[in-house]
MMTF fields as JSON, N, C-alpha, C and O atoms, coordinates in Angstrom:
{
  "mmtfVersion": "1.0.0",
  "mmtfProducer": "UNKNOWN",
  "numBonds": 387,
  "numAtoms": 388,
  "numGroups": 97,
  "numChains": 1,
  "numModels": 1,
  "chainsPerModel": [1],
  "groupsPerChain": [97],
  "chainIdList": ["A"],
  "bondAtomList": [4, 2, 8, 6, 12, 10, 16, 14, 20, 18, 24, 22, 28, 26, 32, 30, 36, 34, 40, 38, 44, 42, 48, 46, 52, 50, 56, 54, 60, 58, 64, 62, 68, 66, 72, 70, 76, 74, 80, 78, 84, 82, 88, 86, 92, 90, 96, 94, 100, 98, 104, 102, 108, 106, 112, 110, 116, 114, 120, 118, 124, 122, 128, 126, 132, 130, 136, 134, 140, 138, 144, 142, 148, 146, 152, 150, 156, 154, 160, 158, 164, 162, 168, 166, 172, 170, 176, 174, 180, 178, 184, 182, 188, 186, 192, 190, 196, 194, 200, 198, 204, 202, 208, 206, 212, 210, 216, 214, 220, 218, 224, 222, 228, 226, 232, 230, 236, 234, 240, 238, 244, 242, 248, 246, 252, 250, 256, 254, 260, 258, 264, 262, 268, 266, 272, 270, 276, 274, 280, 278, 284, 282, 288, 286, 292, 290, 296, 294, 300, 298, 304, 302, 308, 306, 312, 310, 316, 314, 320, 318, 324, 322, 328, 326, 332, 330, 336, 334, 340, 338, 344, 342, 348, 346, 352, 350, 356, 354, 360, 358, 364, 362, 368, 366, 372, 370, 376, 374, 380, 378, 384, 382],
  "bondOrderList": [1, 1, 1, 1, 1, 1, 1, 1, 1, 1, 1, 1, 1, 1, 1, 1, 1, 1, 1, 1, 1, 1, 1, 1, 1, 1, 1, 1, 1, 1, 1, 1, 1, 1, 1, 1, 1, 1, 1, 1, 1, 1, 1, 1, 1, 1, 1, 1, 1, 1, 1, 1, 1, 1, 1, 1, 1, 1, 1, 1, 1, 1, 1, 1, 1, 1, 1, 1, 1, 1, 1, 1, 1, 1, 1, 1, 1, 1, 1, 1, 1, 1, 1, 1, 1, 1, 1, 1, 1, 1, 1, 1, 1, 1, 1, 1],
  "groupList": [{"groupName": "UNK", "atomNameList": ["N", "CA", "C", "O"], "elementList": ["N", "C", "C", "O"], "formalChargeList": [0, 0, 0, 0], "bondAtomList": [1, 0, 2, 1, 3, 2], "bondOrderList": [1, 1, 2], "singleLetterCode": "X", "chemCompType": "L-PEPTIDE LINKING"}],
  "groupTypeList": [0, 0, 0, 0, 0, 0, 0, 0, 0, 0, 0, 0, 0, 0, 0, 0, 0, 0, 0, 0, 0, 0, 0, 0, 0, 0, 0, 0, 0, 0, 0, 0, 0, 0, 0, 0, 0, 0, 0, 0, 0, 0, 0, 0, 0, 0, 0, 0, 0, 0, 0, 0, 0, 0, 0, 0, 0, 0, 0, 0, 0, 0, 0, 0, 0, 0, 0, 0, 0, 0, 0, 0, 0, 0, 0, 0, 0, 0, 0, 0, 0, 0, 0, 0, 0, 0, 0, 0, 0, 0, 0, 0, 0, 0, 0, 0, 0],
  "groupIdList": [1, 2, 3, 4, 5, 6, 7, 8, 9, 10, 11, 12, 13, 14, 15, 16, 17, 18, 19, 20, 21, 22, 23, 24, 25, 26, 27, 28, 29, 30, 31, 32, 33, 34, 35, 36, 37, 38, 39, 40, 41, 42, 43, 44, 45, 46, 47, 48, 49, 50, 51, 52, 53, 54, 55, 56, 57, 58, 59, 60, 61, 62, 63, 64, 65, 66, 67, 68, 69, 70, 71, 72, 73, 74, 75, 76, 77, 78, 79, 80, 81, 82, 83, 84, 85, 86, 87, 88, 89, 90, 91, 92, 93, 94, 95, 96, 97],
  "secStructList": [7, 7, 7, 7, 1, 1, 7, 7, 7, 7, 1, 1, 7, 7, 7, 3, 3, 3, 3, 7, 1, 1, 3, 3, 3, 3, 3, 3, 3, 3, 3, 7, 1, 1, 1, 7, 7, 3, 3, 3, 3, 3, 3, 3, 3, 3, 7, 6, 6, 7, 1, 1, 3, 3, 3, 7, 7, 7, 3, 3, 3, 7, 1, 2, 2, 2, 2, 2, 2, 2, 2, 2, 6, 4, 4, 4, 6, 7, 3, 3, 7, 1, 7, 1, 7, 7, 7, 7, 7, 7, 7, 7, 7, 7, 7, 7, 7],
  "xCoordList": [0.809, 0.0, 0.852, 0.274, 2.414, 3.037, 2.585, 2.58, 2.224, 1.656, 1.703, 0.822, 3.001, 3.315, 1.876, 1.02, 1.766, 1.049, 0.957, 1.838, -0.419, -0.369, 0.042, -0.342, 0.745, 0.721, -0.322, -0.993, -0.553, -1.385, -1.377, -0.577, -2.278, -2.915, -2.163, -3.032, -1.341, -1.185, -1.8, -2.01, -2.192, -3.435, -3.05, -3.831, -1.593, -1.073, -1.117, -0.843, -1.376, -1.443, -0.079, 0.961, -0.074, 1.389, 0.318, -0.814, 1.749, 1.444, 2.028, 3.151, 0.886, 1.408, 1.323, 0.596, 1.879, 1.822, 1.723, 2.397, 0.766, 0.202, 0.866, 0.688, 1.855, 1.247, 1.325, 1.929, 0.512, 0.809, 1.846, 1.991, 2.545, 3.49, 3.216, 3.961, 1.83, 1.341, 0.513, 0.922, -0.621, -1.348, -1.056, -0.502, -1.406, -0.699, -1.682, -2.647, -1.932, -2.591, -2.167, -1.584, -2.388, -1.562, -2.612, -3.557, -2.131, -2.892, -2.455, -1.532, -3.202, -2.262, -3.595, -4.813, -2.91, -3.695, -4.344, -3.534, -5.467, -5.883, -6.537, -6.444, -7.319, -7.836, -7.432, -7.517, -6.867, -6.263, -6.901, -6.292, -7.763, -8.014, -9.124, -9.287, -9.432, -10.127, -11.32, -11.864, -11.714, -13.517, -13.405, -14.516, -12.595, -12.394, -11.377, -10.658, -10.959, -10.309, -10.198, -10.931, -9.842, -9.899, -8.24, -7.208, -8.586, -7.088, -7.961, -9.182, -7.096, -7.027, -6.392, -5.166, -7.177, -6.985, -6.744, -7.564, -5.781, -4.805, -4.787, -4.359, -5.492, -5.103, -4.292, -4.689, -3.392, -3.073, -2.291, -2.202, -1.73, -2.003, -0.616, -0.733, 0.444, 1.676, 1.236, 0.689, 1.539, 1.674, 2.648, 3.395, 3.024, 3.94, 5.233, 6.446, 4.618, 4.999, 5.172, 6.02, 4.49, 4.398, 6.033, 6.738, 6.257, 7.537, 7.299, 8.239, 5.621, 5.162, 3.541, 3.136, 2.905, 1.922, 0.917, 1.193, -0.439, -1.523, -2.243, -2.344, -2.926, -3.7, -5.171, -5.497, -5.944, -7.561, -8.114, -8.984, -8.033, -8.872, -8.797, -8.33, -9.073, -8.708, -10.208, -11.149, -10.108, -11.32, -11.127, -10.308, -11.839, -11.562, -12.183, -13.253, -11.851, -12.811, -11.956, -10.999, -13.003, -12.739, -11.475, -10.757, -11.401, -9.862, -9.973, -9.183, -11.326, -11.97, -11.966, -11.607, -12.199, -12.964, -11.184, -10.579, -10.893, -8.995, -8.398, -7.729, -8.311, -8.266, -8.385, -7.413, -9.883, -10.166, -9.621, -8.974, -9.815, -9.104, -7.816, -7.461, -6.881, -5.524, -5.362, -4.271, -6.509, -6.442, -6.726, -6.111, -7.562, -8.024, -7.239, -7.413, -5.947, -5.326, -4.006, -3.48, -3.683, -2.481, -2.474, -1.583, -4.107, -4.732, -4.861, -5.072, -4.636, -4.454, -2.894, -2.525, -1.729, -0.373, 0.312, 1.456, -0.432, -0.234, 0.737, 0.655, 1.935, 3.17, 3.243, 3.042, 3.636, 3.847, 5.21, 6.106, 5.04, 6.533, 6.479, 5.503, 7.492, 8.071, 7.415, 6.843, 7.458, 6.724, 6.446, 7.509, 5.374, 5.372, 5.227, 5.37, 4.947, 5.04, 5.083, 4.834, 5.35, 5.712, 4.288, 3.907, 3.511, 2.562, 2.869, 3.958, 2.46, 2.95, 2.666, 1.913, 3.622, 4.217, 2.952, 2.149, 2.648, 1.617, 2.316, 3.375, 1.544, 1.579, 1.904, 1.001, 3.301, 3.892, 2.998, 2.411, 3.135, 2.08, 3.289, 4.457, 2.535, 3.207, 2.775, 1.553, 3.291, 3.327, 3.747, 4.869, 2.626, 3.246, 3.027, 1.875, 4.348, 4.904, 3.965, 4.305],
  "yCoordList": [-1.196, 0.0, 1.26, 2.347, 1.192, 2.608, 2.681, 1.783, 4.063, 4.677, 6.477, 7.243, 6.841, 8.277, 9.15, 8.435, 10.63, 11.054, 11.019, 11.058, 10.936, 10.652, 9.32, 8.773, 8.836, 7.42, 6.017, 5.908, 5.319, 4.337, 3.828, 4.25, 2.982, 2.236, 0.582, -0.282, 0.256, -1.594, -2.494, -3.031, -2.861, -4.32, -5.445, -5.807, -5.81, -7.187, -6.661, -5.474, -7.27, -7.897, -6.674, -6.733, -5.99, -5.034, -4.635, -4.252, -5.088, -4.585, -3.038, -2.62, -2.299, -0.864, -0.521, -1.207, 0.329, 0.952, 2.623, 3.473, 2.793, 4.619, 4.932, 4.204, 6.452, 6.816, 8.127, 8.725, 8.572, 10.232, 10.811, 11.944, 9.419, 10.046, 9.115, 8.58, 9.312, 8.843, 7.473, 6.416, 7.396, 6.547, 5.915, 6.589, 4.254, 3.683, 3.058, 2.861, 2.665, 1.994, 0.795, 1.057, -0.346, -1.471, -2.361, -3.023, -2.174, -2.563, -3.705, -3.661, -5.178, -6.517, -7.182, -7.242, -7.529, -8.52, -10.121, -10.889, -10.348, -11.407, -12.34, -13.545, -11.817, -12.958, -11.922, -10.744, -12.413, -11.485, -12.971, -14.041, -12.837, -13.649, -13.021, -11.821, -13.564, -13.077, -12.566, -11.944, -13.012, -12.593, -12.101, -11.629, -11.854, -11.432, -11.075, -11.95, -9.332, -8.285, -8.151, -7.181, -8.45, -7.93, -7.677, -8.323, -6.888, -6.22, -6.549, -6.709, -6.63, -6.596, -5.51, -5.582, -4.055, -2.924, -3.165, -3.834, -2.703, -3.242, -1.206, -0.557, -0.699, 0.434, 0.484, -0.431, 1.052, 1.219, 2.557, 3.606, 2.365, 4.274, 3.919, 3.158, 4.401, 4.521, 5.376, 6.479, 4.747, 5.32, 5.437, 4.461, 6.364, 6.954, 5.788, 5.986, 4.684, 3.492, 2.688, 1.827, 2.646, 1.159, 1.291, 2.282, -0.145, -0.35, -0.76, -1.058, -0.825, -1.442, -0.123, 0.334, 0.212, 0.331, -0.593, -1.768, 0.065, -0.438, -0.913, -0.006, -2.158, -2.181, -2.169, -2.61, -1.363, -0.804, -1.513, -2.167, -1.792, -2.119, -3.1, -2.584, -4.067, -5.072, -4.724, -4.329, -5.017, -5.203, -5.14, -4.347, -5.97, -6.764, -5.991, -5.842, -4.959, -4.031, -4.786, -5.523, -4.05, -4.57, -3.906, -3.412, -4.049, -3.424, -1.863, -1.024, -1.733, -0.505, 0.368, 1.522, 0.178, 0.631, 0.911, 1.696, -0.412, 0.32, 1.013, 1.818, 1.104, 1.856, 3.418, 4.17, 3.837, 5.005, 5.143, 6.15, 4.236, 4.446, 4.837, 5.656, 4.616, 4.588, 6.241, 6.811, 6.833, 8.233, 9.23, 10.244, 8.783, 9.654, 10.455, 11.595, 9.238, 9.897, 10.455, 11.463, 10.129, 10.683, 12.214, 12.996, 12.488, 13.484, 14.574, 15.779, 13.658, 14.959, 14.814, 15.123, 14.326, 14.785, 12.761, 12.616, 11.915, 10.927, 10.617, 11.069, 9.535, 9.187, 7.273, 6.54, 7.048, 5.673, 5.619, 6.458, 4.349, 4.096, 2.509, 1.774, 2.301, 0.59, -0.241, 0.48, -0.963, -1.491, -1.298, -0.988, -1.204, -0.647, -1.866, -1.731, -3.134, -3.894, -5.258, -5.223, -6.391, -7.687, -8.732, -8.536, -9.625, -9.957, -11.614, -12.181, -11.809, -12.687, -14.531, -15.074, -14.881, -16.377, -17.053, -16.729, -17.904, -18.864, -20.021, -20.006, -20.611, -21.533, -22.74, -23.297, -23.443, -24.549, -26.119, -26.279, -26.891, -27.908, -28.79, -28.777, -29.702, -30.635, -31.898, -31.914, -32.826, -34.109, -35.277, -35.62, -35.575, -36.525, -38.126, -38.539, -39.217, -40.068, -41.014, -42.184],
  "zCoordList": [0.0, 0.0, 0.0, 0.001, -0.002, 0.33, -1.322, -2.164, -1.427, -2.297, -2.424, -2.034, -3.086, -2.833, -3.745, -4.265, -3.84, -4.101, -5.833, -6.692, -5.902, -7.722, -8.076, -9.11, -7.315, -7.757, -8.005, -6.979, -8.636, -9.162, -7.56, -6.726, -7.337, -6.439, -6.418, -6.531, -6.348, -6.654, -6.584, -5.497, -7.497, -8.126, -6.714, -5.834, -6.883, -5.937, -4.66, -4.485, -3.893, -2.532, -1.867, -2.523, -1.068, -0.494, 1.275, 1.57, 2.076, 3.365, 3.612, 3.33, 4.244, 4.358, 5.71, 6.428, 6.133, 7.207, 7.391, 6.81, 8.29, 8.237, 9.745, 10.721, 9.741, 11.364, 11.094, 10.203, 12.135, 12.588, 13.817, 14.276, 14.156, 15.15, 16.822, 17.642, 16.695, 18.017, 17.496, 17.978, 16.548, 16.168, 15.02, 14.152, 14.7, 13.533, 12.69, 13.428, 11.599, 11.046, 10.14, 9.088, 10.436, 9.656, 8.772, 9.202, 7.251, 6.331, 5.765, 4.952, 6.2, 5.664, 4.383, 4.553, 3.352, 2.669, 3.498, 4.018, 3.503, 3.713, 2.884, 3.12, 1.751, 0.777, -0.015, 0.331, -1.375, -2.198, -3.556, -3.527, -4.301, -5.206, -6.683, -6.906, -7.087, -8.121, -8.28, -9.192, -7.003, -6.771, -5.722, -5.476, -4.725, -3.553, -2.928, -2.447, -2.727, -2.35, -0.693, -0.496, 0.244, 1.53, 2.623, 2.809, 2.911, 4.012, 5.185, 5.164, 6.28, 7.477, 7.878, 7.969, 8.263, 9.047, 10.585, 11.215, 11.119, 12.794, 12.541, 11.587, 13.946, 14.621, 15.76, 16.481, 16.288, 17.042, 17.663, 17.025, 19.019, 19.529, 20.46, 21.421, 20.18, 21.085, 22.31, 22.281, 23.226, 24.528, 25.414, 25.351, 26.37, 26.912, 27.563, 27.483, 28.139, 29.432, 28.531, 28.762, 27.239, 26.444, 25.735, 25.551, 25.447, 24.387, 23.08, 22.344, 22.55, 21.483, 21.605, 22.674, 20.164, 20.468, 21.181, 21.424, 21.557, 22.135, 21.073, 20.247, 20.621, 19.364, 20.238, 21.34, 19.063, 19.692, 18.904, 19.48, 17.516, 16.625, 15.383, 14.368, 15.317, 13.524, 13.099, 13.787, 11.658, 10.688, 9.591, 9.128, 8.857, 7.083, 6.697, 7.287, 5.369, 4.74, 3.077, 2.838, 2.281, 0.808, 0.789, 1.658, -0.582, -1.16, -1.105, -0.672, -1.737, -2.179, -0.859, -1.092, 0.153, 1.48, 2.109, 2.84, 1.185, 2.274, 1.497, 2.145, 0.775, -0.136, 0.211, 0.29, 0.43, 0.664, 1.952, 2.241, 2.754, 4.664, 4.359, 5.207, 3.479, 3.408, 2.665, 2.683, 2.081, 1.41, 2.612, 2.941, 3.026, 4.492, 5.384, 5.815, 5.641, 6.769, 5.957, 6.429, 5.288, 3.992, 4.016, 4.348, 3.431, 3.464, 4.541, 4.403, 5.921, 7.158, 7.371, 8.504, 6.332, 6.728, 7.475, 7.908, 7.43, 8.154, 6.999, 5.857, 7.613, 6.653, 6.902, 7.87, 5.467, 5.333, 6.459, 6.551, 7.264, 8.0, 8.241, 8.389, 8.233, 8.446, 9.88, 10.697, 10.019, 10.9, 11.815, 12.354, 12.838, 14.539, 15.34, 16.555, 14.835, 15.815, 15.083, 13.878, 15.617, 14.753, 14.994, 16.148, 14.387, 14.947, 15.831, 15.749, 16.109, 17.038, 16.365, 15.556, 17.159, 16.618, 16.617, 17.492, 15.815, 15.874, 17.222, 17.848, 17.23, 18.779, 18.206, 17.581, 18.289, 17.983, 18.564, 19.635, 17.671, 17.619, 18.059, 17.671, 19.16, 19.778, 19.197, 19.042, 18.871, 18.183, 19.758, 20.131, 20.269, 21.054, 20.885, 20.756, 20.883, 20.952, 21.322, 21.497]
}
């Protein structure tokens, strides 16, 4: 989704990241197929004590819908930046004997 101004929109599947400094927005592909477009929108809000943001919010919107979410905050000065937080390990499957 990093997407400078005037630039085309990318057809394929791209994880982006929004912040304003304090608050973040993390835009991941989840079904990326031929009949069906959807991101997984992750908000979250750095706080003073924390060493990671706080996440407030997930939700699957179309491509279209993230799309426009991703123009919105661009639009009040918000900047693409590299990752704010890593998502966490899936839970290792035990095979017992």
């Amino acid at each position: 989704m990093f997407v400078q101004k005037g630039q085309k929109i990318p057809s394929a599947p791209a994880e982006g990241w929004l912040s304003d400094g304090r608050r973040v927005l993390h835009f991941k592909p989840v079904i990326w197929d031929r009949w069906q477009r959807e991101l997984e929108i992750t908000s979250g809000e750095w706080l003073s004590d924390q060493a990671a943001p706080l996440l407030k919010r997930r939700q699957w919107l179309s491509r279209e819908k993230a799309v426009a979410l991703w123009r919105q905050p661009r639009s009040e000065g918000w900047t693409p930046c590299g990752p704010q937080w890593q998502p966490p390990q899936p839970p290792r499957m035990v095979l017992w004997r």
